[in-house]
PyMOL Python script that loads the backbone (N, CA, C, O; Angstrom):
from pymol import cmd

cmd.read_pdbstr("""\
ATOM      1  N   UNK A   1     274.358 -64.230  89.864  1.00  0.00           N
ATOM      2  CA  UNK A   1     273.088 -64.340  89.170  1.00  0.00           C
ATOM      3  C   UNK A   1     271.971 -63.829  90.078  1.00  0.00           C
ATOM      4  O   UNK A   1     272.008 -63.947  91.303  1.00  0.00           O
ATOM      5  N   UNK A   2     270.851 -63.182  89.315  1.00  0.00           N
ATOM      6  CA  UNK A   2     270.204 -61.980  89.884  1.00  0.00           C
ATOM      7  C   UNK A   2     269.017 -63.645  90.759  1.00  0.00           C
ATOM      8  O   UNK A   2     269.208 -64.743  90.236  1.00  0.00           O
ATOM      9  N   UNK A   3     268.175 -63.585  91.729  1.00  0.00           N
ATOM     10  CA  UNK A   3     267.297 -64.672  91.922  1.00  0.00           C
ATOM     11  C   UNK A   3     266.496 -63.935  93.214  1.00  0.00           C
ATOM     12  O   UNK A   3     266.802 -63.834  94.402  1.00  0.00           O
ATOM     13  N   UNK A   4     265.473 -63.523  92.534  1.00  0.00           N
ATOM     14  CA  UNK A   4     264.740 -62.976  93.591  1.00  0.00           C
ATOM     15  C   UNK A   4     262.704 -63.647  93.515  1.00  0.00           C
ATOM     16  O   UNK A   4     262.017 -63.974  92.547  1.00  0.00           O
ATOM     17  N   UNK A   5     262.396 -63.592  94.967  1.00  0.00           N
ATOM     18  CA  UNK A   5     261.136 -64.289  94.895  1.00  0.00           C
ATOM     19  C   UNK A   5     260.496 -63.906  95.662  1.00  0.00           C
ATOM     20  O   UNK A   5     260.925 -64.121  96.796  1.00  0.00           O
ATOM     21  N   UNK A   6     258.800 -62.946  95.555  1.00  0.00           N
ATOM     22  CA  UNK A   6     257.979 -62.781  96.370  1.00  0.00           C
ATOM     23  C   UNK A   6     257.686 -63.476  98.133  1.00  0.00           C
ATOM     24  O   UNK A   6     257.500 -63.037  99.268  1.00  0.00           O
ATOM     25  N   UNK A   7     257.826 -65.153  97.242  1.00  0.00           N
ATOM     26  CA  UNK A   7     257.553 -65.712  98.237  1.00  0.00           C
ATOM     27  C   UNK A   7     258.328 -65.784  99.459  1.00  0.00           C
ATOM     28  O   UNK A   7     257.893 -65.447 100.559  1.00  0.00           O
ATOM     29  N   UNK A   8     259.551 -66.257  99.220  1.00  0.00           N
ATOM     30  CA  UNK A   8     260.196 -66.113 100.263  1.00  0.00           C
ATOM     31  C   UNK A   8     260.666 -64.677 100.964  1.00  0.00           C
ATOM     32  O   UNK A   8     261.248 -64.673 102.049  1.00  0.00           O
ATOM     33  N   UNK A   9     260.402 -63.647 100.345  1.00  0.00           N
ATOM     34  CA  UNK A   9     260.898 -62.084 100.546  1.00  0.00           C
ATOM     35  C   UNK A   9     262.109 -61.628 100.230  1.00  0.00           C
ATOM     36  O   UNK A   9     262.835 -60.883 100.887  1.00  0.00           O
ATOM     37  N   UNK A  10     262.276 -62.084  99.255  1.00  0.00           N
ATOM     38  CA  UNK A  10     263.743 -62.005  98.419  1.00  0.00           C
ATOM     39  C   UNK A  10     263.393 -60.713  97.527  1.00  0.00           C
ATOM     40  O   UNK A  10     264.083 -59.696  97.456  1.00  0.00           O
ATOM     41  N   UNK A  11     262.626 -60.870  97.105  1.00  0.00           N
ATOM     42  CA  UNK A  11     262.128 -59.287  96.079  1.00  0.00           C
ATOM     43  C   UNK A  11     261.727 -57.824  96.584  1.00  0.00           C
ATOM     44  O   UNK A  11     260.728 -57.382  97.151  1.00  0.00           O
ATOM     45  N   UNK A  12     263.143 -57.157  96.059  1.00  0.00           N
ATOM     46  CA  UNK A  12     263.820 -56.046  96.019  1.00  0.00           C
ATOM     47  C   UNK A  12     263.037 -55.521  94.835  1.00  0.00           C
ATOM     48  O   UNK A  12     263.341 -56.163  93.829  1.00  0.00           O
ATOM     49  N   UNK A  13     262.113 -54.556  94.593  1.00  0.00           N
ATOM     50  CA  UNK A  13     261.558 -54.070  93.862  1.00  0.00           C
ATOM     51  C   UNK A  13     262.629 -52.986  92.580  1.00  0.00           C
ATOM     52  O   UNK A  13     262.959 -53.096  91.399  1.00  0.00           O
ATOM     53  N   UNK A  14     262.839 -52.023  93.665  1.00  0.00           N
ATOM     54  CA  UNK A  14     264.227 -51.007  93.516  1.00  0.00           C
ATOM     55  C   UNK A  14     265.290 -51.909  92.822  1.00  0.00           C
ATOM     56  O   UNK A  14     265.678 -51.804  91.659  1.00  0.00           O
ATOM     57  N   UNK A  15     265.695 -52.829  93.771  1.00  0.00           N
ATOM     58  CA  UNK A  15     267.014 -53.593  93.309  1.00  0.00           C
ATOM     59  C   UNK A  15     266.685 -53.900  91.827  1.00  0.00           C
ATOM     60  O   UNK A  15     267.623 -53.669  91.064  1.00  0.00           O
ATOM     61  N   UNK A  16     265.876 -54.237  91.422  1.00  0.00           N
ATOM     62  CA  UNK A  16     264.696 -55.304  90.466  1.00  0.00           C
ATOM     63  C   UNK A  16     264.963 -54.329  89.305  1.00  0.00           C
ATOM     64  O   UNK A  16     265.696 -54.708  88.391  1.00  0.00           O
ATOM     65  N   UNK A  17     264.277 -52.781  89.271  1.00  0.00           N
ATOM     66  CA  UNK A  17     264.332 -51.929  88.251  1.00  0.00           C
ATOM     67  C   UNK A  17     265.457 -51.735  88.206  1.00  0.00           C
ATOM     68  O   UNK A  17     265.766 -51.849  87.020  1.00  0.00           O
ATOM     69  N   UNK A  18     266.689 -51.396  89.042  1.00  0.00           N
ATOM     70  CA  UNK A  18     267.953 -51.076  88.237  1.00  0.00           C
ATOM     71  C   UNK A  18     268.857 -52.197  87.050  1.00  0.00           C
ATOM     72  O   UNK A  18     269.409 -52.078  85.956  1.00  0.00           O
ATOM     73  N   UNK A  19     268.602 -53.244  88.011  1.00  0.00           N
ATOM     74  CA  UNK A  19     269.073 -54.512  86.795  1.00  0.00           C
ATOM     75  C   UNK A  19     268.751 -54.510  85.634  1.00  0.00           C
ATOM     76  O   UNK A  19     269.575 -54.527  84.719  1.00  0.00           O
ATOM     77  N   UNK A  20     267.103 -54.483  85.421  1.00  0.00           N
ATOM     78  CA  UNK A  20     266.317 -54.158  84.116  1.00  0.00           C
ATOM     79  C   UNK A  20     266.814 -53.026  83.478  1.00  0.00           C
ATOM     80  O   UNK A  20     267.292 -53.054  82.344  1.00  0.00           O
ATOM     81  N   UNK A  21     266.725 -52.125  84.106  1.00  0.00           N
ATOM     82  CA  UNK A  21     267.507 -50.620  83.316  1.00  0.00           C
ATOM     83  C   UNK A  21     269.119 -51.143  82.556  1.00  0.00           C
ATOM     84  O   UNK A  21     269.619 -51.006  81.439  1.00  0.00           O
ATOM     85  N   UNK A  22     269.511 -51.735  83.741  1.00  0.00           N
ATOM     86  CA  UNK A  22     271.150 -52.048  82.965  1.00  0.00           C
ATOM     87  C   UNK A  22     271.342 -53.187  82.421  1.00  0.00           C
ATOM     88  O   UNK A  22     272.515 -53.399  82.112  1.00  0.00           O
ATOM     89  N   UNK A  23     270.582 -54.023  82.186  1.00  0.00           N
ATOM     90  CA  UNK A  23     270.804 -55.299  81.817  1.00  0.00           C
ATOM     91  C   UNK A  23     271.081 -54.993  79.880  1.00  0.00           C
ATOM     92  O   UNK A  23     270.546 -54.069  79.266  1.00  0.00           O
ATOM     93  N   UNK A  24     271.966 -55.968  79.301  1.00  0.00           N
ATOM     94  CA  UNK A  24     271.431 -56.313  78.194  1.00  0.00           C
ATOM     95  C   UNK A  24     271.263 -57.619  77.503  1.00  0.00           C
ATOM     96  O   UNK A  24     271.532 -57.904  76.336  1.00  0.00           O
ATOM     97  N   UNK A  25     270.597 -58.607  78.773  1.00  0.00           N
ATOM     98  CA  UNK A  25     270.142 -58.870  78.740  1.00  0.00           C
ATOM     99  C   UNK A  25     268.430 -59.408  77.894  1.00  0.00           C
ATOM    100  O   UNK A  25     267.526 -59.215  78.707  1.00  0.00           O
ATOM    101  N   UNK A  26     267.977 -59.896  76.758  1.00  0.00           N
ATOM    102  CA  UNK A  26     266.296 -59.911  76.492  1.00  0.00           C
ATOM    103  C   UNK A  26     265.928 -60.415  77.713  1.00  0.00           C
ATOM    104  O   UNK A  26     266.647 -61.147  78.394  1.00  0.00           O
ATOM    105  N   UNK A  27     264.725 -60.008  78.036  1.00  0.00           N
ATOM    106  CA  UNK A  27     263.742 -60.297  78.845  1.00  0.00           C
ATOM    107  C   UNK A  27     262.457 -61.061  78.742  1.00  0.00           C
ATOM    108  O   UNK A  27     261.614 -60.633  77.953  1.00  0.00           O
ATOM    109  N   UNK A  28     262.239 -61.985  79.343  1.00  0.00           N
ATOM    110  CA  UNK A  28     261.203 -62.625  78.775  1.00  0.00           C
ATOM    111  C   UNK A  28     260.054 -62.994  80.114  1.00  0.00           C
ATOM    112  O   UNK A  28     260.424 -63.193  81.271  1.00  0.00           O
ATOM    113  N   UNK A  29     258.710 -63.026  79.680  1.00  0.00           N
ATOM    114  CA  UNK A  29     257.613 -62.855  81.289  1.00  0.00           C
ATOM    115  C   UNK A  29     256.585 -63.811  80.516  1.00  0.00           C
ATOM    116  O   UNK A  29     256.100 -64.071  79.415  1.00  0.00           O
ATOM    117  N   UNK A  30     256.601 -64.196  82.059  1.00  0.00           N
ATOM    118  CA  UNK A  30     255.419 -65.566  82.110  1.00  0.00           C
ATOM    119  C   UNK A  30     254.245 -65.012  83.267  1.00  0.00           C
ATOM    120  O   UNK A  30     254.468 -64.175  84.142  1.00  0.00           O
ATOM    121  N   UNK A  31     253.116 -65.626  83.049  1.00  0.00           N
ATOM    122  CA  UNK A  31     251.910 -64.967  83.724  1.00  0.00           C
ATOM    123  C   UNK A  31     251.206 -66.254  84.111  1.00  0.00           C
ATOM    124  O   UNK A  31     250.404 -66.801  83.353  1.00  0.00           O
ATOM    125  N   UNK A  32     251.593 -66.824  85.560  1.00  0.00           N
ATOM    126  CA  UNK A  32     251.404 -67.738  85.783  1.00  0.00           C
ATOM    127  C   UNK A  32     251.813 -69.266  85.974  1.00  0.00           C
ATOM    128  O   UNK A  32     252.864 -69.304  85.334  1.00  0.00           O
ATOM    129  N   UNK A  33     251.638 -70.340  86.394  1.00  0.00           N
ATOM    130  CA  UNK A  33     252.676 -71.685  86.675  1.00  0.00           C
ATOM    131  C   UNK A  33     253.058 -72.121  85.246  1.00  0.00           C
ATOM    132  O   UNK A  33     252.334 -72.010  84.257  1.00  0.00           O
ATOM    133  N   UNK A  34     254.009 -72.512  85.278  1.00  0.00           N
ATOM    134  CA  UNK A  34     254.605 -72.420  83.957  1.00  0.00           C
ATOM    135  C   UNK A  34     254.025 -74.415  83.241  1.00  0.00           C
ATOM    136  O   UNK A  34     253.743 -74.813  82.111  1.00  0.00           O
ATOM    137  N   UNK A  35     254.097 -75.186  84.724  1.00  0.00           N
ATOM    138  CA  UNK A  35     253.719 -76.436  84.360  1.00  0.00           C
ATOM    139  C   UNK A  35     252.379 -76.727  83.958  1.00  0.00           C
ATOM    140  O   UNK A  35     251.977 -77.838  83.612  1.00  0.00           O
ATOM    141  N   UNK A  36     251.455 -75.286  84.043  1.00  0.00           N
ATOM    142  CA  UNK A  36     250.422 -75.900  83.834  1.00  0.00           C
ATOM    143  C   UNK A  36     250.327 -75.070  82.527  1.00  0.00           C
ATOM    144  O   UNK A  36     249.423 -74.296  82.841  1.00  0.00           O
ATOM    145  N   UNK A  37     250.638 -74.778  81.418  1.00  0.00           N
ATOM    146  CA  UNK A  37     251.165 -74.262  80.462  1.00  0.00           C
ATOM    147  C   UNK A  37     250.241 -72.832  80.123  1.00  0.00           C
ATOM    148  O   UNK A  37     249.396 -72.964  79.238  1.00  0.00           O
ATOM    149  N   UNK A  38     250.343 -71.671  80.686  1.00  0.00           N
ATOM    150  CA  UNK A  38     249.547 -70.253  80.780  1.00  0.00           C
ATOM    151  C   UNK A  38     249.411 -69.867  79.162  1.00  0.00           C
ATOM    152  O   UNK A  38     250.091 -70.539  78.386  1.00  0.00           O
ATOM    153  N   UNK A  39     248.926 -69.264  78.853  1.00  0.00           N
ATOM    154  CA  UNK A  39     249.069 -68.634  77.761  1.00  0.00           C
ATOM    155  C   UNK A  39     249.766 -67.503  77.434  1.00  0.00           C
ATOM    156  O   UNK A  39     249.999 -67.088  76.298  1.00  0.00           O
ATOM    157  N   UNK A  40     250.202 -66.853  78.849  1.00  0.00           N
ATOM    158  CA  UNK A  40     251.102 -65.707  78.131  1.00  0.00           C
ATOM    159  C   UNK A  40     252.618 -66.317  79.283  1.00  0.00           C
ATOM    160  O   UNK A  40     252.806 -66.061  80.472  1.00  0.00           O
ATOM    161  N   UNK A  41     253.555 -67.257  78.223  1.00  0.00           N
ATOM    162  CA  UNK A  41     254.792 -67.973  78.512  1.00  0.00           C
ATOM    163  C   UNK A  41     255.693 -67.502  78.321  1.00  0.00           C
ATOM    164  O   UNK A  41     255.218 -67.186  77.230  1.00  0.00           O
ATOM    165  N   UNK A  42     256.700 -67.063  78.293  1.00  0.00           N
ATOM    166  CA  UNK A  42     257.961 -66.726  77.950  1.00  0.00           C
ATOM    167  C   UNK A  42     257.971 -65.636  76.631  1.00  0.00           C
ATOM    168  O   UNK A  42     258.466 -66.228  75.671  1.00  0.00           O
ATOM    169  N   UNK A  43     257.722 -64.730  76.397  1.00  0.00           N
ATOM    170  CA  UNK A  43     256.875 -64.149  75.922  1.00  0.00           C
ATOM    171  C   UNK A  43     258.054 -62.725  76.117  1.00  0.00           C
ATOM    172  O   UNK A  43     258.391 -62.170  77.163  1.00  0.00           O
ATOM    173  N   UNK A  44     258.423 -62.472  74.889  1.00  0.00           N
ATOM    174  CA  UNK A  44     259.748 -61.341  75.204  1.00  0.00           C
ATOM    175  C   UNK A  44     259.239 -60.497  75.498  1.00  0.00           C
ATOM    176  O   UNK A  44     258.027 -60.715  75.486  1.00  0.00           O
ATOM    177  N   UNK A  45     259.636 -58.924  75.981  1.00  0.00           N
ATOM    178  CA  UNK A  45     258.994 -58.022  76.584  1.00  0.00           C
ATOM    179  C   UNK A  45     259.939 -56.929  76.488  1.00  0.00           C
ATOM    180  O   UNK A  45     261.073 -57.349  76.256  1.00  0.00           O
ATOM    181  N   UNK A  46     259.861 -55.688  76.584  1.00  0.00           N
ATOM    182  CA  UNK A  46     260.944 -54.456  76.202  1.00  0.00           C
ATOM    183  C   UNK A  46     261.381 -54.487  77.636  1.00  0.00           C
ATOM    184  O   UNK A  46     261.107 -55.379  78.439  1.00  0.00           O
ATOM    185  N   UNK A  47     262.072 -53.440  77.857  1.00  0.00           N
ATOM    186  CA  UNK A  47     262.855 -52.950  79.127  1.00  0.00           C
ATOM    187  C   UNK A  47     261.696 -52.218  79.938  1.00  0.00           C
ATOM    188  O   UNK A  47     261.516 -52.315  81.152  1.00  0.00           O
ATOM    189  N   UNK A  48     260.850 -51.375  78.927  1.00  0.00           N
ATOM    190  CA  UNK A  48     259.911 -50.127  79.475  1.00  0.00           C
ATOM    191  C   UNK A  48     258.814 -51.565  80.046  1.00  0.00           C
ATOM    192  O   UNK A  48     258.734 -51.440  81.268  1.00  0.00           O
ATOM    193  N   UNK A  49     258.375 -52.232  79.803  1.00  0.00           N
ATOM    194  CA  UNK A  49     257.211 -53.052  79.864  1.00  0.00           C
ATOM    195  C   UNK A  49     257.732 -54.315  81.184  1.00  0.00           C
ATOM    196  O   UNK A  49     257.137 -54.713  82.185  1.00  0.00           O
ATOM    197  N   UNK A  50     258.694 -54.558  80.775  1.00  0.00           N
ATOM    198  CA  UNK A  50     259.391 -55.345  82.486  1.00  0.00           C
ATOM    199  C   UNK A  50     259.372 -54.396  83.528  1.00  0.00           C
ATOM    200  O   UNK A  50     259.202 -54.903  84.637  1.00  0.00           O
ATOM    201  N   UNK A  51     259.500 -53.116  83.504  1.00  0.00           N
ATOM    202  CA  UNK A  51     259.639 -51.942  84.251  1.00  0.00           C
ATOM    203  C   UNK A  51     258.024 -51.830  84.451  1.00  0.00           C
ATOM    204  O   UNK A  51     257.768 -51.341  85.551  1.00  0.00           O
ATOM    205  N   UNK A  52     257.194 -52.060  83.903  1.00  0.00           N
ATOM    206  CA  UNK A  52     255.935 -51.502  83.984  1.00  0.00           C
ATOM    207  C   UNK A  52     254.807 -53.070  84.726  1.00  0.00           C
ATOM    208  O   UNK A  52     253.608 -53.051  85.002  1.00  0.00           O
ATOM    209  N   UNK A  53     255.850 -54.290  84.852  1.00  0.00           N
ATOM    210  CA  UNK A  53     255.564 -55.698  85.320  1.00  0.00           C
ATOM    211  C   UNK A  53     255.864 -55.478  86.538  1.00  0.00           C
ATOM    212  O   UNK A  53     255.008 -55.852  87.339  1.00  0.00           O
ATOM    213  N   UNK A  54     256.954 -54.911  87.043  1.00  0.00           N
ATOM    214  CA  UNK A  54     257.604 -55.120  88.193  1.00  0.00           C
ATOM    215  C   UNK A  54     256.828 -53.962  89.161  1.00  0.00           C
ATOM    216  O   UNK A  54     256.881 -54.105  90.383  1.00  0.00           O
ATOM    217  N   UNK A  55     256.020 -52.675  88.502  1.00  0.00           N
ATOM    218  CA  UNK A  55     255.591 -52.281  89.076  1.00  0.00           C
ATOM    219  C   UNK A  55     254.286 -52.464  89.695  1.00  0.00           C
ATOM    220  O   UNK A  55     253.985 -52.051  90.815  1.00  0.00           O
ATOM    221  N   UNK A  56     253.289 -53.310  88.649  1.00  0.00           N
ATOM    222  CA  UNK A  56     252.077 -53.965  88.801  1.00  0.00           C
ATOM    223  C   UNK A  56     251.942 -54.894  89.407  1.00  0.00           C
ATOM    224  O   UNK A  56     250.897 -54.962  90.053  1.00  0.00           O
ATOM    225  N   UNK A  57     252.844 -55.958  89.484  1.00  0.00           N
ATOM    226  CA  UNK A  57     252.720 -57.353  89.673  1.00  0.00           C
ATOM    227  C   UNK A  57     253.174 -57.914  91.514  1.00  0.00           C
ATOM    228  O   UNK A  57     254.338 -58.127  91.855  1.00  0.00           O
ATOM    229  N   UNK A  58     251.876 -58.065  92.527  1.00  0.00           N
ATOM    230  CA  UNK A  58     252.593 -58.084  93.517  1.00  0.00           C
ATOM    231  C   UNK A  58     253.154 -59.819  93.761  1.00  0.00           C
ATOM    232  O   UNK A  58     253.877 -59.985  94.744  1.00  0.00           O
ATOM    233  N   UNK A  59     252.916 -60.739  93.121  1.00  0.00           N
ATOM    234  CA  UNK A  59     253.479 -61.900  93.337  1.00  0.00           C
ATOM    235  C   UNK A  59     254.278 -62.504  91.613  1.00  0.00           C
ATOM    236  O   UNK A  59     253.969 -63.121  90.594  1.00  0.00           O
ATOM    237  N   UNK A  60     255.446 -61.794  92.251  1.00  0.00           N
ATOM    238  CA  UNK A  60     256.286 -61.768  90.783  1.00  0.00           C
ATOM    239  C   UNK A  60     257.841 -62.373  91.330  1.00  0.00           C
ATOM    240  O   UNK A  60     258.240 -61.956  92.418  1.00  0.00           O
ATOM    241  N   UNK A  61     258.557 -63.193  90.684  1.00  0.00           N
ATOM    242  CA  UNK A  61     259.406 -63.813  90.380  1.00  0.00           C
ATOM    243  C   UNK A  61     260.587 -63.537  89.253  1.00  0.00           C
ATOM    244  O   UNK A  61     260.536 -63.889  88.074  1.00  0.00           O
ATOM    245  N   UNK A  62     261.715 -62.788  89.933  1.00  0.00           N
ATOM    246  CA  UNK A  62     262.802 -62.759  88.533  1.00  0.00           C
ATOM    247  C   UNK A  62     264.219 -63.281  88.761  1.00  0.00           C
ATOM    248  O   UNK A  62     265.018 -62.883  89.609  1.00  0.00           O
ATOM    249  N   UNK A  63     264.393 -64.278  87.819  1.00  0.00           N
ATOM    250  CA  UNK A  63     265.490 -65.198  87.920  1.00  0.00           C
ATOM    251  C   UNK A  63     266.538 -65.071  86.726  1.00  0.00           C
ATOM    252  O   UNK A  63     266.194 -65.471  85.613  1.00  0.00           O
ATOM    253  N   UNK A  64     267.775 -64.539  86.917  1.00  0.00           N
ATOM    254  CA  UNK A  64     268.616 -64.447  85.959  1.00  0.00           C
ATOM    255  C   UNK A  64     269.168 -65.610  85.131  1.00  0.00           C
ATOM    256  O   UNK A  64     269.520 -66.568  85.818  1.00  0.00           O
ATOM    257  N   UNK A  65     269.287 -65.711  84.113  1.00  0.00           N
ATOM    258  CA  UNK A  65     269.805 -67.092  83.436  1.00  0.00           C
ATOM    259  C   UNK A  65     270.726 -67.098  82.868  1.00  0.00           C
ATOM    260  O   UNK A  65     271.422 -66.404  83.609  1.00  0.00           O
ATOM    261  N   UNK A  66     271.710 -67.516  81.575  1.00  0.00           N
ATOM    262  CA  UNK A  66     272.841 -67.266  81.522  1.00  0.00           C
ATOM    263  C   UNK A  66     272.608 -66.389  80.098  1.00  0.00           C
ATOM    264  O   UNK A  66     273.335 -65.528  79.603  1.00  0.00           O
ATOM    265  N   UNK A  67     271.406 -66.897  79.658  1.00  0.00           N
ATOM    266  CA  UNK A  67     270.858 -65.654  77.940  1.00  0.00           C
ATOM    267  C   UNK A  67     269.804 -65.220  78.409  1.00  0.00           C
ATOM    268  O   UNK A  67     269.133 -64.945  77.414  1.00  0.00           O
ATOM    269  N   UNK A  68     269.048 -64.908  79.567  1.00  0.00           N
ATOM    270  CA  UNK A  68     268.190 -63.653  79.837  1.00  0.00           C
ATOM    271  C   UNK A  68     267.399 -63.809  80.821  1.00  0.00           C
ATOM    272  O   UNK A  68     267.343 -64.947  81.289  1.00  0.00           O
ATOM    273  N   UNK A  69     266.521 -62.699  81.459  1.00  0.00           N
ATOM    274  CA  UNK A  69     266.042 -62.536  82.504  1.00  0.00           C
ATOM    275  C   UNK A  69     264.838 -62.765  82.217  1.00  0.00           C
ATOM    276  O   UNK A  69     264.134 -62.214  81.372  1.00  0.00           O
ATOM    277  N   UNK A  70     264.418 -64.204  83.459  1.00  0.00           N
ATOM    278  CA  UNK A  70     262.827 -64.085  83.533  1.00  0.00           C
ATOM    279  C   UNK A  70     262.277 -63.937  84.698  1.00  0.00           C
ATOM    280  O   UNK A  70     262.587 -64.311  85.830  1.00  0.00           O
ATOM    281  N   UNK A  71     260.881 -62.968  83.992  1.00  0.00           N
ATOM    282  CA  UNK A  71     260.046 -62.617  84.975  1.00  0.00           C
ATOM    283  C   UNK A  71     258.559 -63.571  85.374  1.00  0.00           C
ATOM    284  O   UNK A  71     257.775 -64.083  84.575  1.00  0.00           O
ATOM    285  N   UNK A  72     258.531 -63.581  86.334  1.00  0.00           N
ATOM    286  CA  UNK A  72     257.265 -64.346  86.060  1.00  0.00           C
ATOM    287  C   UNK A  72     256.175 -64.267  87.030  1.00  0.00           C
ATOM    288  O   UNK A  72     256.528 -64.774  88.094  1.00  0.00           O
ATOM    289  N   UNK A  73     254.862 -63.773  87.056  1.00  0.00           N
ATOM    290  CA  UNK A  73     253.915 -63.301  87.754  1.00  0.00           C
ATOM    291  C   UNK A  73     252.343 -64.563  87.789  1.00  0.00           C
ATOM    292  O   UNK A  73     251.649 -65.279  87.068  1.00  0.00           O
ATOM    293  N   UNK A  74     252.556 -64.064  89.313  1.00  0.00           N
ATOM    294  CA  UNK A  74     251.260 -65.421  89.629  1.00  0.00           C
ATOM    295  C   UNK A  74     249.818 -64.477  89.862  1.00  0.00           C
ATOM    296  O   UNK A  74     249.765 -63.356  90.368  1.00  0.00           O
ATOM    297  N   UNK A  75     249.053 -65.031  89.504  1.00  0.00           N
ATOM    298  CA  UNK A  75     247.466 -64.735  89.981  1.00  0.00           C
ATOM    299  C   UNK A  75     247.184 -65.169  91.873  1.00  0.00           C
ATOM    300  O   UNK A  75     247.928 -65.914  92.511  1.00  0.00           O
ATOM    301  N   UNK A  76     246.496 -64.781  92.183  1.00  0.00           N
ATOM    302  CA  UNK A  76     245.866 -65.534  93.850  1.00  0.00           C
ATOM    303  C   UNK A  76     245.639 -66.560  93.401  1.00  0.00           C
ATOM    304  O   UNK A  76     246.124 -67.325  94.234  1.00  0.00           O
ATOM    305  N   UNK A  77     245.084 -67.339  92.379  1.00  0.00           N
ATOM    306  CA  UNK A  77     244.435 -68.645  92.000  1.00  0.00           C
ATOM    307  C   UNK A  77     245.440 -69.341  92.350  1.00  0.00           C
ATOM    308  O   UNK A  77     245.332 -70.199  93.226  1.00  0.00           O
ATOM    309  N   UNK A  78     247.212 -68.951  91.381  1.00  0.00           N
ATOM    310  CA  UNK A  78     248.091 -70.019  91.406  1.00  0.00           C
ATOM    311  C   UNK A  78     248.159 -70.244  92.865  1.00  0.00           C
ATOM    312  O   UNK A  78     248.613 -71.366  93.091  1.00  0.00           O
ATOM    313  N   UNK A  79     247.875 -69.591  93.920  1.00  0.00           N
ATOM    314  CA  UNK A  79     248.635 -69.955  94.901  1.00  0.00           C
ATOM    315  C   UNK A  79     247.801 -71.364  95.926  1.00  0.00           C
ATOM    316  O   UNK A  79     248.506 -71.891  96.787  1.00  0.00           O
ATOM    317  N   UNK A  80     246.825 -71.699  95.807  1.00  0.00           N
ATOM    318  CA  UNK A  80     245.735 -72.245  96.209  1.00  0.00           C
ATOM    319  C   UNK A  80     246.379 -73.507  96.377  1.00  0.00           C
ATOM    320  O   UNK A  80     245.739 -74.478  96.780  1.00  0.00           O
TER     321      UNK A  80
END
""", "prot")
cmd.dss("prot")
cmd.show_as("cartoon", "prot")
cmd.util.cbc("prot")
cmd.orient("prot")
């Protein structure tokens, strides 16, 4: 199972887009702590648009699950 994290320096950018390319996997992206309930949550997303997350997003999170891959991207705020 794919488990990669900004924070600790686990995130493989490269590694990151090929999975997405081959996955079939749905994909689903969260924008922000999930406990404090964000508005854009789990929120399905195409292949081209996870591809276009992973390239934007420098404090991003993707964790494989057993029905799909989530992504999930923090603001500077969350980190405070």
């Amino acid at each position: 199972m794919l488990k990669m994290s900004f924070y600790d320096g686990s995130l493989n950018r490269e590694e990151l887009k090929k999975f997405i390319q081959e996955t079939e996997k749905p994909i689903r992206y969260t924008y922000g702590l999930k406990f404090r309930n964000p508005t854009t949550r789990d929120v399905p997303v195409s292949k081209e648009e996870a591809l276009k997350i992973v390239d934007r997003e420098s404090l991003l999170d993707a964790t494989e699950y057993r029905d799909y891959l989530d992504l999930n991207a923090y603001s500077g705020n969350d980190m405070w």
